[in-house]
Phi, psi and omega in degrees: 000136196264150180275130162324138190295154188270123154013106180157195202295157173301163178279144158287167183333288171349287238264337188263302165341278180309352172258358207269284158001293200286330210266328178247165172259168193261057163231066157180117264227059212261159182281168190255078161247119188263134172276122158261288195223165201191139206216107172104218164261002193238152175243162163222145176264182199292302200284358175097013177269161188236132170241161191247117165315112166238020176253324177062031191033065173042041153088357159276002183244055183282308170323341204121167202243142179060048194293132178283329160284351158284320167286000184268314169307353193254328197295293190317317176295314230283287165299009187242297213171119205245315185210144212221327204089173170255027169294312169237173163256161225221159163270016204244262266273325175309297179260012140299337168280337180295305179298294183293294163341301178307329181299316198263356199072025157216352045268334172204166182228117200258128169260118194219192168326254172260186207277330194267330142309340165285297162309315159312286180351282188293331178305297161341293208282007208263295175290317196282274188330335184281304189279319178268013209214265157353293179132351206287162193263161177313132183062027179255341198309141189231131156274143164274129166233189186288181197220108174095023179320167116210131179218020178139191186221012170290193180304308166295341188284298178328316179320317202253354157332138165235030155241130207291345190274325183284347177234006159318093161113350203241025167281169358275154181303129177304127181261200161105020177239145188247151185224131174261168112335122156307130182095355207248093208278343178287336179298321221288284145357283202269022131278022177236132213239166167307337198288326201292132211240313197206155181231104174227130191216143157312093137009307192189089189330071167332288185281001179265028184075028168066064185294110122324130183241152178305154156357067184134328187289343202263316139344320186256334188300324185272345156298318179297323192279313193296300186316329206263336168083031179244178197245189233206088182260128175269128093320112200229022151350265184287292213289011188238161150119034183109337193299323185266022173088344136259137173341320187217146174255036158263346163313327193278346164270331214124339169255140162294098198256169144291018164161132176243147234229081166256164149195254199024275186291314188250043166274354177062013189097346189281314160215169174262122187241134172201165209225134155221125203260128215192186196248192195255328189294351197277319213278346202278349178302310187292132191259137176297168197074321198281353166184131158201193178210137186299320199268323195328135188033026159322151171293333178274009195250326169302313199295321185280347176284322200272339184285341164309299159307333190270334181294316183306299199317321171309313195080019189272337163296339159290304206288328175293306223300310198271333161287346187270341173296309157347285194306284180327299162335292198299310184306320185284326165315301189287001153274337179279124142114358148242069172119340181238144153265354192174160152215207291046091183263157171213109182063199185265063200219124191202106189270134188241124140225130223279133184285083188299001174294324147284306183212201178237179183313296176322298177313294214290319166301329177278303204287352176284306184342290170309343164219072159075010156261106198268116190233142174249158176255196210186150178354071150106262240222023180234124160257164197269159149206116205218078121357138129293156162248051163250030163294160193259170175272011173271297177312349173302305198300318186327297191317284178323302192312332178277326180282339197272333198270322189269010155270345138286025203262121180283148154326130164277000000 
C-alpha cells in the first residue's frame, strides 16, 4: 500500500500522474494535466504552464473558474451554514428556489446534486405523475427517450443508453424506456402509447458532439407530447443556464417543456447543484417521505445557486454566449474543408469534426494541449468545444488559431 506524499513542494506532473495511476481507478482517460490553479478562462498546472479552458467542465464553469460574486456567496455562507438536511429548514433554499422557478416559468423546485440525480428524479416523478395523475396501470409506464442520450451513468440511466462503453457490463437492465432516432419526430409519435408518461431529450446531444436536431423538431416534440396528455422533460443539464445564447435552448425554438432537469452551470463551478423544475400539479405527485437527498438544497448550495440566477437575470451572459457564438461560427467556417469536415454550434457551444483521415478527436486534443488549449473529443474523430462565457473574442480567435495550426500539422 502506497504511503501518503509527504509535506513539501507540490508533486510534479510525472509524480502526480503516477499517484493518480496508482490510487484511482481508471474510468476515465484525462489528458496529462495537473490544475493547480485556475481564474477566468485559463488553468495553470503544477509546472506553471497556463491553457485557455475550453471545456468549461462540460459547461458547469459556464461563469468561469472563480467567478467573484460567486466565490463572495460561497465565502459569506460558508461562515453561516453549510448543511441542515432536509430534515429542517434553511434560510437559503426559499429563496433559491423562488428565483430559480421564476427564472425557468415555473412554479416550484425539487432540489437535489448532481445532474444525474435530477434526472433520477425527473424519471421518479415521470412514472409517478403517470400512475396518480394520467392513469396508466401500475409498473406499465414507459419514457420515450433519444438514440446517442447521454443523461448520466447511473444503473437506469445506462439502461436506456446506446453507448455501448457506458452501458457494457452494468445489466440486468432497468426496463420501461422506449429509445427513437433522435431529431425524428415520426419515430417518436409512433413510440407513444397510452402506457407512455414522458418524453426526455436533450435540446441539444452535448456527449454525443453537440448534435443539434432539426428545425422544428423540439416544436413537434412538444405538440406530441401535449395532443398525448404526456409530459415533455428537457435535460438542459449541459445546454441551459446561458450556454446556447438563451437562459434554455428550448427557449431558441420557442418551447416550453413540462420540466426541465438542471445542474452543472448551477453549482456555478463550485459544487454540485442540480435542480429539477415544474409546474406545482406536476410536482404535487411527491408526498413527503416518497423521494429526497440528505445534501439536496442545503444552504450552502442555495446560496451559490441563487447567487447563479441572478448572474442570469441581466442577460448579459445569454447575450455573450450568442455573439460570441457567432463570432465562433465565422471562424470554424474557414476551416472546413483544411481539416475540419464539419461543425455545429449553438451559442458558444461547438462539437468540431475532425478529418479522420488526420488524427482522431483524442490526438487533436493532446496536440491542442501542447499549445495551451484544453478541449476535449468524443466518438472517434469530434472535439467539444465550451469556453466560458466570460471568454474574450481575442481569446476565441487565439483558440481556433491553435486549432487551425494542429490541423496543418504533419502526422508523425
Amino acid at each position: 500500500m502506497l504511503a501518503p506524499p509527504e509535506t513539501g513542494p507540490a508533486l510534479s506532473t510525472s509524480e502526480h500522474l503516477a499517484l493518480v495511476e496508482a490510487v484511482t481507478a481508471h474510468n476515465y482517460h484525462p489528458l496529462p494535466i495537473v490544475v493547480a490553479e485556475a481564474a477566468g478562462s485559463w488553468v495553470t498546472d503544477v509546472e506553471g504552464r497556463r491553457y485557455l479552458d475550453c471545456l468549461a467542465g462540460y459547461s458547469a464553469l459556464n461563469f468561469g473558474h472563480g467567478h467573484p460574486v460567486l466565490l463572495k456567496a460561497a465565502r459569506r455562507q460558508l461562515e453561516r451554514a453549510t448543511l441542515t438536511s432536509r430534515a429542517f429548514h434553511n434560510d437559503q433554499l426559499g429563496p433559491f428556489a423562488l428565483g430559480l422557478a421564476d427564472l425557468a416559468g415555473m412554479d416550484q423546485v425539487l432540489p437535489m446534486n448532481t445532474g444525474a440525480e435530477a434526472v433520477e428524479t425527473a424519471i421518479k416523478l415521470a412514472r409517478r405523475w403517470g400512475y396518480d395523475v394520467k392513469g396508466v396501470p401500475d409498473g406499465a409506464a414507459e419514457i420515450v427517450v433519444a438514440a446517442d442520450n447521454f443523461h448520466g451513468r447511473t444503473t437506469t440511466i445506462v439502461s436506456f443508453s446506446t453507448d455501448e462503453v457506458a452501458r457494457r457490463g452494468y445489466g440486468p437492465y432497468t426496463p420501461g424506456f422506449v429509445v427513437v432516432p433522435y431529431g425524428d419526430t415520426a419515430a417518436l409519435r409512433s413510440a407513444i402509447t397510452p402506457r407512455t408518461v414522458a418524453v426526455l431529450v436533450e435540446p441539444v446531444q452535448g456527449e454525443a458532439g453537440v448534435i443539434v436536431p432539426p428545425p422544428g423538431y423540439l416544436a413537434n416534440v412538444r405538440a406530441a407530447c401535449t395532443e398525448a396528455d404526456v409530459l415533455l422533460v428537457a435535460d438542459e443539464i449541459q445546454s441551459g443556464l446561458g450556454r446556447t445564447g438563451s437562459t434554455f435552448a428550448c427557449e431558441l425554438e420557442g418551447v416550453v417543456p413540462d420540466v426541465y432537469v438542471l445542474g452543472k452551470a448551477l453549482g456555478g463551478g463550485i459544487l454540485p447543484v442540480s435542480a429539477v423544475v415544474s409546474r406545482r400539479d406536476v410536482l404535487r405527485v411527491f408526498t413527503p417521505g416518497s423521494h429526497g437527498s440528505t445534501f439536496g438544497g442545503n444552504p450552502l448550495a442555495s446560496a451559490v445557486g441563487a447567487a447563479v440566477v441572478e448572474l442570469l437575470r441581466s442577460g448579459e451572459y445569454q447575450e455573450r454566449a450568442r455573439a460570441l457564438g457567432e463570432h465562433l461560427t465565422s471562424l470554424l467556417e474557414l476551416l472546413v474543408g483544411s481539416g475540419l469536415v464539419g461543425f455545429r454550434t449553438r451559442g458558444l457551444w461547438a462539437g468540431v469534426d475532425i478529418d479522420p483521415a488526420r488524427m482522431t478527436g483524442r490526438e487533436a486534443c493532446e496536440r491542442l494541449a501542447a499549445r495551451g488549449v484544453l478541449a476535449k473529443d468524443t466518438h472517434g474523430s469530434t472535439i467539444r468545444l465550451a469556453p466560458p462565457l466570460v471568454v474574450e473574442r481575442e481569446e476565441l480567435d487565439w483558440a481556433v488559431a491553435q486549432l487551425a495550426a494542429v490541423l496543418t500539422e504533419e502526422t508523425a
